[in-house]
C-alpha positions in Angstrom: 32.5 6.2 -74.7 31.1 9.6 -73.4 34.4 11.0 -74.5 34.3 9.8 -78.0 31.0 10.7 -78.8 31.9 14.6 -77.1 34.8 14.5 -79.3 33.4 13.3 -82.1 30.5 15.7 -82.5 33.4 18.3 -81.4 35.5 17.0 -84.8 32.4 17.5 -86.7 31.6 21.2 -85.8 35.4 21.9 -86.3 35.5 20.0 -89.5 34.1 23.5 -91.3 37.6 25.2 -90.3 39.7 22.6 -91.5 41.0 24.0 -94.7 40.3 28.0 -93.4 43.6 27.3 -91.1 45.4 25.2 -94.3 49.4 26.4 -94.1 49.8 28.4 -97.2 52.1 27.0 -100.7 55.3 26.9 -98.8 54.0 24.1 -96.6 52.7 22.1 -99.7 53.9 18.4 -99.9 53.5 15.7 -102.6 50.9 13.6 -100.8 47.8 15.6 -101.3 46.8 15.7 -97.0 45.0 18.5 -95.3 48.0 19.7 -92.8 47.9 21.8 -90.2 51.4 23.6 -88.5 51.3 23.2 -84.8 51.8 26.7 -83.3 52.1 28.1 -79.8 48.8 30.1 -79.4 46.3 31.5 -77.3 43.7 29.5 -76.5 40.4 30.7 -74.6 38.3 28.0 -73.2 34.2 29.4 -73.0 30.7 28.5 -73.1 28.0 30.4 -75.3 24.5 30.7 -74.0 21.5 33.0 -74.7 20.0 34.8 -72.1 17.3 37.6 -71.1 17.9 40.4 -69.7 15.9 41.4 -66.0 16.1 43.6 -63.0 18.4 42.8 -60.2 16.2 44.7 -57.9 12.4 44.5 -58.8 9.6 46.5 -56.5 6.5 44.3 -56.6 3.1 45.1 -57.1 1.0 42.5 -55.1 -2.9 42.4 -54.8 -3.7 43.6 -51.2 -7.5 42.4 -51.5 -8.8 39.5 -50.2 -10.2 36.4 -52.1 -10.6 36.2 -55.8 -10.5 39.8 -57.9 -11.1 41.1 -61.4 -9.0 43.4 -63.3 -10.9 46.0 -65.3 -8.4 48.1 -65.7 -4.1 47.6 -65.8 -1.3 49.9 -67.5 0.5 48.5 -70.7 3.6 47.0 -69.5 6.3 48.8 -71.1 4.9 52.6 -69.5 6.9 54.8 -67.9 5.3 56.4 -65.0 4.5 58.8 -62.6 4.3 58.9 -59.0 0.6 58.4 -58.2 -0.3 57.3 -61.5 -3.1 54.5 -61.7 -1.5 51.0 -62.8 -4.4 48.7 -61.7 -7.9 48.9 -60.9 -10.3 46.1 -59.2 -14.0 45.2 -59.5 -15.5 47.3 -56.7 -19.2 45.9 -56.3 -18.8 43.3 -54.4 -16.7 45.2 -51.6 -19.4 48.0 -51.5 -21.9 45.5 -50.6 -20.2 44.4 -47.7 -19.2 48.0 -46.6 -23.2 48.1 -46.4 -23.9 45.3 -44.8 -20.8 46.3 -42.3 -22.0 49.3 -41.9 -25.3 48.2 -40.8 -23.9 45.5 -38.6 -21.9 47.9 -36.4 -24.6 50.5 -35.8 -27.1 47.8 -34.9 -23.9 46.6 -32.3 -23.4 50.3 -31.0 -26.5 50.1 -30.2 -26.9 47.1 -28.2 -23.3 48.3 -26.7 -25.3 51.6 -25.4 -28.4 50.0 -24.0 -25.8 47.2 -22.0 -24.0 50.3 -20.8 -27.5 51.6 -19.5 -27.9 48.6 -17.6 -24.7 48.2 -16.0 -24.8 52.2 -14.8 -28.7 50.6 -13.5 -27.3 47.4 -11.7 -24.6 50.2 -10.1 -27.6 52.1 -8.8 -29.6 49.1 -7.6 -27.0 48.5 -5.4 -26.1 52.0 -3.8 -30.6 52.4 -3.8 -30.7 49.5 -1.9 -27.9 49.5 0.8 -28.3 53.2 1.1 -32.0 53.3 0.4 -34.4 50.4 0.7 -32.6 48.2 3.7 -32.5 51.2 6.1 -36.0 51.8 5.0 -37.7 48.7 5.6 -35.1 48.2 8.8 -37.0 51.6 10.0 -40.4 50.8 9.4 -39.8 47.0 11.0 -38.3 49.0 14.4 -41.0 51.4 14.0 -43.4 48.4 14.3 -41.3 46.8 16.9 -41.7 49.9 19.3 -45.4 50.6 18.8 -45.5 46.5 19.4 -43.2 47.1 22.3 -46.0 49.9 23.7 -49.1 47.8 22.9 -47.2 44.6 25.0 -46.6 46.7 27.9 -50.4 48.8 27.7 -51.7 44.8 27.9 -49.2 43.6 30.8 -50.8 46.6 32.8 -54.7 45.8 32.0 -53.7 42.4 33.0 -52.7 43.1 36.2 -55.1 45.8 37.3 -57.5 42.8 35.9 -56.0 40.7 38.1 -56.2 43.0 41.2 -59.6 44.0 40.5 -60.7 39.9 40.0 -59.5 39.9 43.5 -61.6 42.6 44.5 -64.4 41.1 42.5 -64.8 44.0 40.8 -64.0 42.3 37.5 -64.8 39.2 36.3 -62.8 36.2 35.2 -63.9 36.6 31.4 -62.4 39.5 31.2 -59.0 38.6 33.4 -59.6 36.1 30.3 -59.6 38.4 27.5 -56.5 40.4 29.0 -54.5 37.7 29.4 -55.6 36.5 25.6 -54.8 40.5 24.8 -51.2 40.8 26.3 -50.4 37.0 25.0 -51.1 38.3 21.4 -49.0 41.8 22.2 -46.0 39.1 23.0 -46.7 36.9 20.0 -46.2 40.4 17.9 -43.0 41.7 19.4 -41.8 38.3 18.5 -42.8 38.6 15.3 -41.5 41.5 14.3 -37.8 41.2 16.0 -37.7 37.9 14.1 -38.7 39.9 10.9 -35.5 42.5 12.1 -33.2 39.5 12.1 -34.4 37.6 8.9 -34.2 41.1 7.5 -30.5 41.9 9.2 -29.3 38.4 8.6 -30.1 36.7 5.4 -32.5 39.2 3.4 -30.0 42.0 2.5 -27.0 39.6 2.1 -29.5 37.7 -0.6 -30.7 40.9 -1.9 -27.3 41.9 -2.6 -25.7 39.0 -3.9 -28.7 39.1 -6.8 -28.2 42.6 -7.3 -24.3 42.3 -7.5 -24.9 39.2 -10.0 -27.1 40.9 -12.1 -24.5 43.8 -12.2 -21.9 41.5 -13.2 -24.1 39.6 -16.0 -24.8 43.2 -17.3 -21.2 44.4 -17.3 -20.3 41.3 -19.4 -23.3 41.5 -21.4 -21.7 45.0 -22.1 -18.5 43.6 -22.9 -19.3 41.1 -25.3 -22.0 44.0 -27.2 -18.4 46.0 -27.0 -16.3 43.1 -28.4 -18.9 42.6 -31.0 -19.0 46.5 -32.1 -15.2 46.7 -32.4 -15.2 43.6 -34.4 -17.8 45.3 -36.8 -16.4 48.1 -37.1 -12.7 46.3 -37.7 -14.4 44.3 -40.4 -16.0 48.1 -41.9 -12.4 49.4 -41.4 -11.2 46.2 -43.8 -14.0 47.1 -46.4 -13.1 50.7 -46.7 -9.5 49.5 -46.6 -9.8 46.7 -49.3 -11.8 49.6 -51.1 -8.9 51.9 -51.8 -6.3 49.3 -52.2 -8.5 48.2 -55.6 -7.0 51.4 -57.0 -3.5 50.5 -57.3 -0.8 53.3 -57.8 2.6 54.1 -58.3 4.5 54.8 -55.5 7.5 56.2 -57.5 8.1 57.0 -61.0 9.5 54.6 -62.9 9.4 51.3 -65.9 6.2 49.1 -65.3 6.4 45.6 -66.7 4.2 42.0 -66.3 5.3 39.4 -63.8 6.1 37.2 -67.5 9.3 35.5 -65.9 9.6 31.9 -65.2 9.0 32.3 -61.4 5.6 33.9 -62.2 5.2 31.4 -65.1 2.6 29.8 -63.3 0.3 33.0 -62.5 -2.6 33.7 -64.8 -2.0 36.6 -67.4 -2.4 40.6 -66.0 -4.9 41.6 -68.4 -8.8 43.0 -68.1 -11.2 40.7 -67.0 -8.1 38.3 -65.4 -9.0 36.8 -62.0 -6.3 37.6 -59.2 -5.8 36.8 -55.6 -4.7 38.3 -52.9 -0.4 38.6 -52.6 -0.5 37.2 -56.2 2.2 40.1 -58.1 0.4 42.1 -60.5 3.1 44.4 -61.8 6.7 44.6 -61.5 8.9 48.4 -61.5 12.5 47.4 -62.1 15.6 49.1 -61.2 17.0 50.0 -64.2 20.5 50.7 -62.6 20.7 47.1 -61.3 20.5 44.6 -64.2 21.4 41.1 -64.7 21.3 38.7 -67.6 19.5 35.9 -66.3 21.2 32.5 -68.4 20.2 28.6 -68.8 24.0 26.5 -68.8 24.1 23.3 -70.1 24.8 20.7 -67.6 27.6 19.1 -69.2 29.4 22.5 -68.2 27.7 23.4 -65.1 30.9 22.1 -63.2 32.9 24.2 -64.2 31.0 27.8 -64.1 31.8 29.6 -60.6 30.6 32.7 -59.0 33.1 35.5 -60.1 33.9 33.8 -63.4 34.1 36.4 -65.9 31.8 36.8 -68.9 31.4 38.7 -72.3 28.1 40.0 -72.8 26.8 41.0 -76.6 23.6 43.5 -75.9 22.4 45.1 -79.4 26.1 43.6 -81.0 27.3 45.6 -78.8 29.8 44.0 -75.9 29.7 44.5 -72.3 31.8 43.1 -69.7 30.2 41.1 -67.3 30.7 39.0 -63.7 28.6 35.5 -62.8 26.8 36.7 -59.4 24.7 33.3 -59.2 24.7 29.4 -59.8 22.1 27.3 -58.9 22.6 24.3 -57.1 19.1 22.7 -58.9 18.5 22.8 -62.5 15.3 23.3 -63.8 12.9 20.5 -64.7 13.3 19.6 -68.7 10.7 19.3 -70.9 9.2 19.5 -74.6 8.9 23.3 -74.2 13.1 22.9 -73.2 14.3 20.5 -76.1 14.3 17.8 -73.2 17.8 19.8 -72.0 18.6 20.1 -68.9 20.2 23.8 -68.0 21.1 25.4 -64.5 19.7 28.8 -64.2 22.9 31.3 -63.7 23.1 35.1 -63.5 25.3 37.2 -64.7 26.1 41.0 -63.3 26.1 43.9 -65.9 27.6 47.0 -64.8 25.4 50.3 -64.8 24.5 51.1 -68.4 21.8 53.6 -69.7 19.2 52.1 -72.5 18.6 49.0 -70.9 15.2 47.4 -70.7 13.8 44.3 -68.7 13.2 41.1 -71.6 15.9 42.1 -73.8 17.9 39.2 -75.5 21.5 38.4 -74.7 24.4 36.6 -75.8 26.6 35.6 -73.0 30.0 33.9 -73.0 31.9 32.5 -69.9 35.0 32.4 -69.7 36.5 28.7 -68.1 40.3 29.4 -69.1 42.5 31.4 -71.4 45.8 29.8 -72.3 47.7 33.0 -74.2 51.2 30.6 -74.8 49.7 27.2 -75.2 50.7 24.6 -77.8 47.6 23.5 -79.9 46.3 21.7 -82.5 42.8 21.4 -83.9 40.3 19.6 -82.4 39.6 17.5 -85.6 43.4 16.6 -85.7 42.5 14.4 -82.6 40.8 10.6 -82.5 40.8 8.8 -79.1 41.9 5.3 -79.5 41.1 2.5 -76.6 44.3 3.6 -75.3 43.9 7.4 -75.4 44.0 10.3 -78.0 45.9 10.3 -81.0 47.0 11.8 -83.9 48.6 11.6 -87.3 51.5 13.8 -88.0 53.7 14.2 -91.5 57.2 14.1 -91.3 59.3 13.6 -94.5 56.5 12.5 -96.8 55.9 9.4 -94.0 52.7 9.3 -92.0 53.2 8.8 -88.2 51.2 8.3 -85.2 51.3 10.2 -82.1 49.9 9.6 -78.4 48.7 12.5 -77.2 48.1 14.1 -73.6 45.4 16.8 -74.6 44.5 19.7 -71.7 41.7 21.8 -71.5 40.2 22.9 -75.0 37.7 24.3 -77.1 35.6 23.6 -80.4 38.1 24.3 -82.1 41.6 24.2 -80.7 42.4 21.6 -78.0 45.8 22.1 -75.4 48.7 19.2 -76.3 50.6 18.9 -72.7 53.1 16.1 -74.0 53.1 14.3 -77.7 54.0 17.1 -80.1 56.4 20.0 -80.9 56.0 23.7 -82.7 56.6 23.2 -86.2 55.4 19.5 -86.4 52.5 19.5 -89.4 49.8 17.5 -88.1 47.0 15.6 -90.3 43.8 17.6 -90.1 40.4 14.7 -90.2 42.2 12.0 -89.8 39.2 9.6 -90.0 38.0 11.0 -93.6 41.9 10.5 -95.0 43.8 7.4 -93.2 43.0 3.9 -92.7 44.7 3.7 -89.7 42.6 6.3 -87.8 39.5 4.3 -89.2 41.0 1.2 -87.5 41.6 2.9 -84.2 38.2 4.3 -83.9 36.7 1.2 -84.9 38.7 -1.1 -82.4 37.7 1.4 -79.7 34.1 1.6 -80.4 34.1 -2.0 -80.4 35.7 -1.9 -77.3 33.4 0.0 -75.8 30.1 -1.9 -77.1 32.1 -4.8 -75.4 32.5 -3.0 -72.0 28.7 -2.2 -72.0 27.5 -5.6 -73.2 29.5 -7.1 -70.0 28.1 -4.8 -67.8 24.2 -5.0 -68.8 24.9 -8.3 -68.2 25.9 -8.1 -64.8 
């Protein structure tokens, strides 16, 4: 059924040429038919598509700045530029006030990064001042004490005893054997004192000491690292700024065409234009290579199976032709739509040899080539009806009409390849279905065969 509708419409757009290929007076006959004389000819097998010319090779312009951006200034795509020349500039205000603010932020952080420094050189000292300084110090002064306690312990051992002697000589009384024993007991009690001040001192006071001292060091060195972490973050968000500052003046980094991003693939991104809102990575501008272009083509699906990388196509550029090669097929089509017709097409692109004068969004006329047949035996595509049985056709052979099976090859709209069914020279009916009953018939039996065929199977 797919067949005879494709031929049908295909009888129908050939049906215009019918009488421009009409054999000429000496092929006249008494029954008044459109004839045509089958011929060996060439016969070249193509599909016709429009296309746009683009870029094979296109430098993008992207944003660089972060978060949402407005244009207030872009080049007119079509320019030809200079290198350095200013294609885009950004809203700026926004960015300055952060440089402020940045800038604010990182001197405030050197400055709590050089007072933490201050205090980790002082927690270095306290340590050296104290291990070098105050422990020997205080260890003197208690060993100074110990001695003169020392002295003062052995002066009252001595009074005791001459007490003692004396008391036995009663030349001194018991109170005051008393009051030296009370004296020298004391002198004991002090020396006691004081060596257990020298161990406390040796033992557990300078080991404490210098465990707080060596912690505070260590909370000030990483009090000094995070003030130092926190100044080079502020000063790599300042960097950004300033960064993110130039890049709103965009330039061109070579001399060259500037165009809009107004492909399909950018189809989606809002328009470049003054007061547009842009993000960051979103292209801005495209510079194509104007040595390395491409016609960029929607196939119909119905032919898609048969276009292949290599194939070669004719390419009409300003009615003028170029030679050209298919590079591309894709494997997806694109969706279909209103905006399409509802068609369904395969994006394909087709490779155009280095030519001066062309420009990016220029229309094309391409034609691929499927087959070329320079010998083949043919007949008109509107010479053929396809029966329930296969194609036919009506030929006219001494003033008698006669049907012919047909094996039809490959083919165009207008001439169609006979492998088997006909000879050169044999004068074939030209729209059969507007002139014979018989072709009626047959096109009528096989529709009806076919409304049959679908019935059955919508009800299965």
């Amino acid at each position: 059924m797919k067949r005879f509708v494709i031929l049908s419409l295909l009888l129908a757009a050939s049906g215009l040429i019918a009488f421009a290929i009409l054999p000429g007076p000496s092929a006249s006959t008494s029954v008044e038919l459109p004839i045509y004389s089958v011929e060996q000819r060439e016969v070249v097998v193509s599909v016709t598509e429009q296309g746009t010319l683009e870029s094979a090779n296109n430098t993008e312009i992207k944003c660089r700045v972060r978060g949402d951006n407005t244009i207030t200034f872009v080049i007119e795509s079509g320019t030809q530029v200079e290198e350095g020349e200013i294609l885009i500039q950004l809203e700026t205000l926004a960015i300055e006030e952060e440089i402020s603010e940045r800038t604010k932020f990182f001197y405030l952080a050197q400055s709590a990064s050089a007072r933490s420094r201050a205090d980790v050189e002082r927690a270095k000292i306290a340590i050296d001042e104290y291990q070098q300084g105050l422990f020997p110090s205080e260890l003197a002064s208690l060993k100074k004490d110990l001695a003169v306690a020392e002295s003062r312990l052995l002066n009252a051992t001595n009074r005791l005893k001459h007490s003692r002697m004396m008391s036995r000589s009663e030349y001194a009384s018991e109170l005051e054997v008393e009051e030296r024993e009370f004296a020298a007991k004391q002198a004991s009690l002090n020396v006691d004192l004081i060596q257990t001040r020298m161990e406390v001192l040796e033992q557990y006071t300078q080991q404490e000491e210098l465990v707080r001292l060596r912690g505070e060091l260590q909370a000030a060195i990483a009090t000094h690292e995070a003030d130092l972490e926190t100044a080079l973050a502020d000063k790599k968000r300042l960097d950004r700024a300033l960064e993110e500052l130039e890049l709103c003046t965009i330039r061109a980094q070579r001399a060259g065409l500037v165009i809009y991003p107004n492909s399909q693939q950018w189809e989606e991104a809002p328009e470049i234009e003054a007061g547009a809102t842009v993000k960051k990575d979103q292209t801005l501008l495209l510079m194509p290579d104007l040595t390395q272009m491409q016609v960029k083509v929607g196939v119909h699906e119905s032919v898609i199976d048969r276009l292949q990388t290599g194939m070669s196509a004719n390419v009409t550029l300003n009615r003028k032709p170029v030679a050209g090669q298919v590079s591309y097929v894709a494997s997806v089509a694109q969706p279909a739509g209103w905006w399409t017709g509802n068609v369904v097409k395969y994006d394909s692109i087709v490779s155009l040899p280095d030519l001066s004068g062309l420009r990016p969004g220029m229309s094309a006329e391409v034609e691929v080539i499927f087959g070329r047949y320079p010998d083949a035996l043919a007949i008109p595509a509107n010479a053929c009806v396809e029966s329930s049985h296969g194609f036919v056709c009506w030929i006219k052979q001494n003033d008698q009409v006669l049907r012919r099976e047909l094996d039809l090859g490959d083919g165009n709209e207008m001439f169609i390849v006979v492998r088997s069914g006909l000879q050169s020279g044999e004068q074939v009916i030209l729209d059969p279905l507007t002139h014979l009953p018989e072709a009626q018939q047959e096109v009528a039996g096989a529709v009806e065969q076919a409304s049959d065929s679908q019935f059955r199977y919508e009800d299965l």
